[in-house]
C-alpha positions as CSV (number, residue, x, y, z in Angstrom):
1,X,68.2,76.2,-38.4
2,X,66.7,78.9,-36.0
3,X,62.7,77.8,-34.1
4,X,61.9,80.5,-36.0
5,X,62.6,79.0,-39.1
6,X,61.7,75.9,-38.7
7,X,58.4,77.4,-37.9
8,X,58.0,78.9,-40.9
9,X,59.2,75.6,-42.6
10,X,56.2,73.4,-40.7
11,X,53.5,76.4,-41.7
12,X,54.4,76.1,-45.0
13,X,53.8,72.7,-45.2
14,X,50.6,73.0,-44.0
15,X,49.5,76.2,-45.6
16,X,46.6,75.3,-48.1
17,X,47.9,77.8,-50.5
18,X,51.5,77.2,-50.6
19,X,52.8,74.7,-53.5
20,X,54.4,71.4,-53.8
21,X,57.8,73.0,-55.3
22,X,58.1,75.7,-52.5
23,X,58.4,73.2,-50.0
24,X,60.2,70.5,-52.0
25,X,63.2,73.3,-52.7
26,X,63.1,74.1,-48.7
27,X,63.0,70.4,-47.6
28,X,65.7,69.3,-49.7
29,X,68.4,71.6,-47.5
30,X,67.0,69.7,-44.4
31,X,70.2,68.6,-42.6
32,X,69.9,65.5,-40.3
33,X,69.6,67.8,-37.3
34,X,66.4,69.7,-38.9
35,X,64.6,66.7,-39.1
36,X,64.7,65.9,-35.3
37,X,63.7,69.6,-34.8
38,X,60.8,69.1,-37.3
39,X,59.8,66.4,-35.5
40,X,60.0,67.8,-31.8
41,X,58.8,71.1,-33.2
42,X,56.2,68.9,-35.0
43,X,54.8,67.0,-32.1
44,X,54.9,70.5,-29.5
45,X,52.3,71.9,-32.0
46,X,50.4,68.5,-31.9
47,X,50.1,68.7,-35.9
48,X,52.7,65.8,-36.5
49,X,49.8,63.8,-38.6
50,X,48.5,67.0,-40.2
51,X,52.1,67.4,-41.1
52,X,52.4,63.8,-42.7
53,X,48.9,64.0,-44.3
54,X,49.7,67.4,-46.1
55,X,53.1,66.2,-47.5
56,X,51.3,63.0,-49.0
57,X,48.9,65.3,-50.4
58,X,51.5,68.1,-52.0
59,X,52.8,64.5,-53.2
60,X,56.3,65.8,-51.7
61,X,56.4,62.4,-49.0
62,X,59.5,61.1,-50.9
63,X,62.1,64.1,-49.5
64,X,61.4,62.9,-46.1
65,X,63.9,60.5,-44.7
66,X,62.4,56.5,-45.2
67,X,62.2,55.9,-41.2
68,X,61.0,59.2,-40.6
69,X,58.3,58.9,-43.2
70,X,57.2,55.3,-41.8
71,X,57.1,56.6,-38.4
72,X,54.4,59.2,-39.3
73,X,52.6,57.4,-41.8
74,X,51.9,54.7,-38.5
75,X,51.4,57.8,-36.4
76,X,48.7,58.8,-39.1
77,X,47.3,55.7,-39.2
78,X,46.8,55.1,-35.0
79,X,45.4,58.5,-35.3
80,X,42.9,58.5,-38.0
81,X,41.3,54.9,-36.1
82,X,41.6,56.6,-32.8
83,X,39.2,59.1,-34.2
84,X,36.8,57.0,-35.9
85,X,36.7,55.6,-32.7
86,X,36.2,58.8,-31.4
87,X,33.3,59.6,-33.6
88,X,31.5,56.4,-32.7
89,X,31.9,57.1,-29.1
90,X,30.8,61.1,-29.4
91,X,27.7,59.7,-32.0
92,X,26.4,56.9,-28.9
93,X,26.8,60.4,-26.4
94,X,24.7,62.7,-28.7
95,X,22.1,60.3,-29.2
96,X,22.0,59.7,-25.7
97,X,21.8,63.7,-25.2
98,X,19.3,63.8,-27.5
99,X,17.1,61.7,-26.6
100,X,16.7,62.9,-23.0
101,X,16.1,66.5,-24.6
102,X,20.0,67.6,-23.0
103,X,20.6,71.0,-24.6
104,X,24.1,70.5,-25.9
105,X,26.5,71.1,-28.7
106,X,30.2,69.6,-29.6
107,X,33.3,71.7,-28.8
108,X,36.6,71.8,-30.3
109,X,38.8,69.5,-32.4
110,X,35.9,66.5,-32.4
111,X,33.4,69.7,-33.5
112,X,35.8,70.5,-36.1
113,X,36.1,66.5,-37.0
114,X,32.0,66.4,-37.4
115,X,32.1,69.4,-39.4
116,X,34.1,67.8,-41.9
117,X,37.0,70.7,-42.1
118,X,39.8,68.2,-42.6
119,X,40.5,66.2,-45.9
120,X,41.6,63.4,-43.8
121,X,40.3,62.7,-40.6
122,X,43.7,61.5,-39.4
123,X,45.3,65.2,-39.1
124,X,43.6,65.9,-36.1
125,X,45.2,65.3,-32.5
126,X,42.4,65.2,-30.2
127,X,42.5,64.6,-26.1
128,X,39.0,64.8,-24.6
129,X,35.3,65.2,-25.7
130,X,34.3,68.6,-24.9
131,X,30.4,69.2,-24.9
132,X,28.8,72.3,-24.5
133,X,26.0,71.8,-21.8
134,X,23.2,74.3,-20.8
135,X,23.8,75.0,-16.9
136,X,20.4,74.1,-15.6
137,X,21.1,70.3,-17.3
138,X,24.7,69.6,-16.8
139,X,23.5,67.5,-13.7
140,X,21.4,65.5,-15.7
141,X,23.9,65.1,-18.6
142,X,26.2,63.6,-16.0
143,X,23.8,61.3,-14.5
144,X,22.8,59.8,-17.9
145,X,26.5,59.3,-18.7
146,X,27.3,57.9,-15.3
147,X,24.4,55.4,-15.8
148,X,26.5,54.1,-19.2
149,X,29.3,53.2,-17.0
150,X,31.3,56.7,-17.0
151,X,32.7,57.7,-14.3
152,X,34.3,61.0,-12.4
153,X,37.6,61.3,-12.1
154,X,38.9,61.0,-8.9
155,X,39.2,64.6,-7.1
156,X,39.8,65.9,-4.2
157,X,37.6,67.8,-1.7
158,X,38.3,71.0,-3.4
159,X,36.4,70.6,-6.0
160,X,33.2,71.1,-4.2
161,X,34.2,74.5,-3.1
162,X,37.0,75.8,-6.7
163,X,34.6,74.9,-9.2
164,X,36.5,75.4,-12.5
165,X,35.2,76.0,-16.4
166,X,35.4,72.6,-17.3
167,X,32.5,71.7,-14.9
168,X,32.4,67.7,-14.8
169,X,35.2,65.5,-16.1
170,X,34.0,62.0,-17.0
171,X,36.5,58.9,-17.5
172,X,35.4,56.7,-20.4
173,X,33.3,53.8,-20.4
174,X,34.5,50.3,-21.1
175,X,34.7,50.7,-25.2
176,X,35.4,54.5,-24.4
177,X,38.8,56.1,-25.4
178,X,38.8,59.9,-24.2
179,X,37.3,61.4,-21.4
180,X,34.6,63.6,-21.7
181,X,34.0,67.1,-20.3
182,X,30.9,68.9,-20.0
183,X,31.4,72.6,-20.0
184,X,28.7,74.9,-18.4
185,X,30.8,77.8,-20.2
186,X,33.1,77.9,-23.2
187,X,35.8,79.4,-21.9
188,X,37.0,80.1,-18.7
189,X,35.4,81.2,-15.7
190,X,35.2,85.1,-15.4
191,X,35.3,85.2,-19.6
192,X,31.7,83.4,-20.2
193,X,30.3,87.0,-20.6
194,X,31.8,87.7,-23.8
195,X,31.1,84.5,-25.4
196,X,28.1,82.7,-23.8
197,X,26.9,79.4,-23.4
198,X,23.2,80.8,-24.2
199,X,24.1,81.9,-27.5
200,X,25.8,79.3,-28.7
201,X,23.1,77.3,-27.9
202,X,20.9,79.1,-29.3
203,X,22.2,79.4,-32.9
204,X,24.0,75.8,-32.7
205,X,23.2,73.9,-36.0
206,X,22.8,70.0,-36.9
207,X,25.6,68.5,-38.8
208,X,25.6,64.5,-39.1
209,X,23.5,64.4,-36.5
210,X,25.3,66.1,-34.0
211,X,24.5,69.4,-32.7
212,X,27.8,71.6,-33.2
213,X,28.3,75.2,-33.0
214,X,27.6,76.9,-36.0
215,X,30.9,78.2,-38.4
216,X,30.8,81.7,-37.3
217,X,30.4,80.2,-33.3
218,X,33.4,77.9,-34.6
219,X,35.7,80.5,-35.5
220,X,35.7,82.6,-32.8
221,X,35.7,79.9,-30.5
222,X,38.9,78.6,-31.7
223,X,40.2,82.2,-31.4
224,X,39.4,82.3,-27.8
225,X,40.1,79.0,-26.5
226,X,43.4,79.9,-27.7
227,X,43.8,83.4,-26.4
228,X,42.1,83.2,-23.3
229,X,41.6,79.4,-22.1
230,X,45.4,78.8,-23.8
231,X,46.7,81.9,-22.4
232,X,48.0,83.1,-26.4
233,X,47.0,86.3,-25.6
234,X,49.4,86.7,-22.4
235,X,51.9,84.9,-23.1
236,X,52.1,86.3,-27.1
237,X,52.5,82.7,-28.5
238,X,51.2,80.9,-31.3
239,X,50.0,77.2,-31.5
240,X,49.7,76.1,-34.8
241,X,47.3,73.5,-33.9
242,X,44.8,76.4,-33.3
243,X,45.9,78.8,-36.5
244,X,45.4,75.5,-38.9
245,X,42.2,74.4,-37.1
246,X,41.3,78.3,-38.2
247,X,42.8,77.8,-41.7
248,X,40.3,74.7,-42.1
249,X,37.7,76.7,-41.0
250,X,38.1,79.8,-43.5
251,X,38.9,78.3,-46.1
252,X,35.9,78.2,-47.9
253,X,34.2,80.4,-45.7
254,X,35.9,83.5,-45.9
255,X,33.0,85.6,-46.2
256,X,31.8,84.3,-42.6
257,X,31.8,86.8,-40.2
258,X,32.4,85.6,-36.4
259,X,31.0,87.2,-33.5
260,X,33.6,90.0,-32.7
261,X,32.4,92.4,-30.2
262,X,34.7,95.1,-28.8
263,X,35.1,92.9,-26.0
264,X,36.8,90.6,-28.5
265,X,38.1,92.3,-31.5
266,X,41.7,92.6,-29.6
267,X,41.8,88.9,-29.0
268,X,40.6,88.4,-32.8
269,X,43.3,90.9,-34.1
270,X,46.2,88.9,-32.5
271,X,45.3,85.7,-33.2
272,X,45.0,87.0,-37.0
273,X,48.5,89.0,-36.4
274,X,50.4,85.9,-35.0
275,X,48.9,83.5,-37.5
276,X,49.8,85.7,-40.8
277,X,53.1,86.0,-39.2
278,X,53.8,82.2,-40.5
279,X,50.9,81.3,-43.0
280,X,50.5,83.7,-46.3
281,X,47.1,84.3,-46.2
282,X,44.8,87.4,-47.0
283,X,44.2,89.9,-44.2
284,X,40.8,88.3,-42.5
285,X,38.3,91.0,-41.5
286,X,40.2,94.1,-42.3
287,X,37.9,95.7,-40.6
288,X,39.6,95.0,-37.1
289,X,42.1,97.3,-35.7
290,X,45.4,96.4,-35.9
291,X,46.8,94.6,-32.3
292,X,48.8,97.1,-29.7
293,X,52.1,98.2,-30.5
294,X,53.4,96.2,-27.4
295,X,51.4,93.0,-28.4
296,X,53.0,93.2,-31.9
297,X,56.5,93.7,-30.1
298,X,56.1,91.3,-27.5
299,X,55.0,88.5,-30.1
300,X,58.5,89.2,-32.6
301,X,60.6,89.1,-29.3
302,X,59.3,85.6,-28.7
303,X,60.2,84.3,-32.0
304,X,63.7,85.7,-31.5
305,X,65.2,82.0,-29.4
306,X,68.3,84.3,-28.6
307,X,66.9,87.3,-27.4
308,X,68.0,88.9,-24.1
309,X,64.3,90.7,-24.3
310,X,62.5,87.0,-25.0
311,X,64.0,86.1,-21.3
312,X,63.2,88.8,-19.4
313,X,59.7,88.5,-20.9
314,X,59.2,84.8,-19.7
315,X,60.7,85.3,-16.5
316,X,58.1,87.9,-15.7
317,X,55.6,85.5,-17.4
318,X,56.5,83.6,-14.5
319,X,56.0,86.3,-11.9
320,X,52.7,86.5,-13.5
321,X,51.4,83.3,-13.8
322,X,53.3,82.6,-10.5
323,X,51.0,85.5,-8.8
324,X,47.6,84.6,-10.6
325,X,47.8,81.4,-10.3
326,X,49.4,80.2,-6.7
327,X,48.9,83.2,-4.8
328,X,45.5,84.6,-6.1
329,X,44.0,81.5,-7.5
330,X,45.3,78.8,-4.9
331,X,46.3,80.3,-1.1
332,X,44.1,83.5,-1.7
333,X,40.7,81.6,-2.7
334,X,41.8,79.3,-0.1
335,X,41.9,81.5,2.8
336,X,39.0,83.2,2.3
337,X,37.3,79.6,2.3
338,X,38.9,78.7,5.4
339,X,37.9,81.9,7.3
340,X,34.2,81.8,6.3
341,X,33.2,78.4,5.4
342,X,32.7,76.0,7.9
343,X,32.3,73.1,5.6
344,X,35.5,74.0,3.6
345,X,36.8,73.7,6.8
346,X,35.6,70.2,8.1
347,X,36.7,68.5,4.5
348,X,40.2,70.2,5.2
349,X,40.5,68.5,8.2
350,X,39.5,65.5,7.3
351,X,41.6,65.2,3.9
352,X,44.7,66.3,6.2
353,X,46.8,62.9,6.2
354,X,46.7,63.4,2.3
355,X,47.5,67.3,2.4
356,X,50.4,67.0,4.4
357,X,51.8,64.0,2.4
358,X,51.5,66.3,-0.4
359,X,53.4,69.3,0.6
360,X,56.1,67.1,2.0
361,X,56.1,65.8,-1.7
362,X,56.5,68.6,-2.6
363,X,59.3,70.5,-0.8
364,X,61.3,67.4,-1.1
């Protein structure tokens, strides 16, 4: 069975709308060697307990193979207490934010959790806490959590001089499980104009006594964390972690309109393009244009595993990432620091034993 396939297999699955006997009559021609690719497929996509809570749901749990279906169902279970955990840990933050007056609001998959979008709490994978922090207090959100026993992860000098959209990165407390990261923007650095901090801020609502954004806010965010933070929109991929956190979200909300500016609307359009691509689902906001020609191309050559085109696309992804990334965003933002900034310079030289034991890691 093709990626491609299998794909389509693991959408269905956790497509609201698609039925029980739809995906008992494609399960049942599951060879041994599907269900490892379901699984590694499965776990990629970070939707392994989504994919286990689903089948119980559609009642269909009894085509899976007996150790394979313990295996999840214990995955399921570590997951769902890991983010009760989660919940407690994010409710002690927000009261803490809230009672020092710390503008703020929930990001994300623990956003999503508060919200309630998920019938079961368990088919979420989360990593960190992401909060949303107004600039002018992200120093003072950092100091409170510090003083409950969180700390910064350890970084190097650079970080002083490259600050990056994930402002402050906070390792847990004692009874903590994630880290937490406090975000002066939502996405990254050089995007915050088209979806700003202020606004969400602004219109950010109360759910279970955490501030959140609100569902519109939501929506698009997932969009663009995906497109632009994730790189979806360069790369023309799909996650389908991100198209069933929006599934969740429009479900009964398909009337809500997000924010979709024509700074946006192209990022909108192929997120929407990519994720009806696998999931049936009515054309959301028909009122966007249709993606370009060469987006639309570029995302059916990557579903193709085989196709001469998909590797001549990746290996100039590479070129490209290789070019944005190492030359502009590492050695070019380097130099310029190293001709003009006298401090960048004294930390350099002081960090040096570690540098160099670095690069000779590195080329060896």
């Amino acid at each position: 069975m093709t990626s491609t396939a299998m794909l389509h297999h693991i959408a269905s699955i956790i497509n609201h709308d698609d039925p029980k006997e739809l995906i008992a009559k494609q399960l049942a021609r599951f060879k041994p060697k599907d269900w490892e690719n379901f699984v590694q497929m499965g776990s990629t996509h970070l939707i392994l307990p989504a994919l286990y809570c689903k089948l119980q749901q559609k009642d269909v749990l009894s085509l899976l193979p007996k150790d394979l279906e313990q295996y999840l169902k214990e995955l399921s279970a570590i997951n769902r207490n890991r983010n009760k955990r989660l919940l407690q840990q994010s409710q002690n933050i927000s009261n803490l934010l809230q009672a020092h007056g710390v503008e703020h609001a929930f990001l994300k998959g623990i956003a999503l959790l508060i919200k309630g979008c998920y019938k079961d709490i368990a088919e979420r994978m989360i990593g960190d806490i992401d909060i949303l922090v107004a600039p002018k207090q992200l120093g003072r959100a950092s100091q409170l959590l510090r003083e409950k026993g969180y700390t910064y992860k350890t970084e190097s000098f650079g970080s002083k001089y490259l600050p990056y959209h994930q402002d402050i990165r906070l390792l847990p407390e004692a009874n903590g499980l994630a880290a937490v990261e406090l975000h002066r923007y939502p996405l990254h650095r050089g995007y915050e104009h088209i979806f700003t901090t202020t606004d969400i801020l602004n219109q950010k609502e109360k759910s279970n006594d955490f501030f959140i954004p609100n569902l519109p806010d939501l929506i698009t965010h997932v969009v663009l964390n995906h497109e632009i933070n994730d790189h979806g929109y360069l790369n023309a991929t799909i996650h389908l972690r991100s198209a069933y956190d929006y599934l969740c979200l429009i479900q009964n909300h398909s009337t809500v309109n997000p924010k979709i500016s024509a700074r946006t609307q192209f990022y909108h359009s192929f997120f929407i393009y990519k994720t009806s691509y696998y999931f049936s689902m009515d054309k959301a906001y028909s009122n966007l244009p249709d993606p370009s020609a060469l987006k639309m191309y570029t995302f059916k050559v990557q579903q193709n595993p085989q196709s001469l085109s998909k590797k001549l696309f990746k290996a100039s992804l590479k070129c490209i990432h290789f070019w944005n990334d190492v030359i502009v965003g590492i050695l070019w933002t380097r130099l310029k620091l190293l001709c003009f900034n006298s401090n960048y310079r004294k930390d350099l030289w002081k960090d040096r034993r570690r540098i160099i034991r670095l690069i000779y890691t590195k080329f060896n």
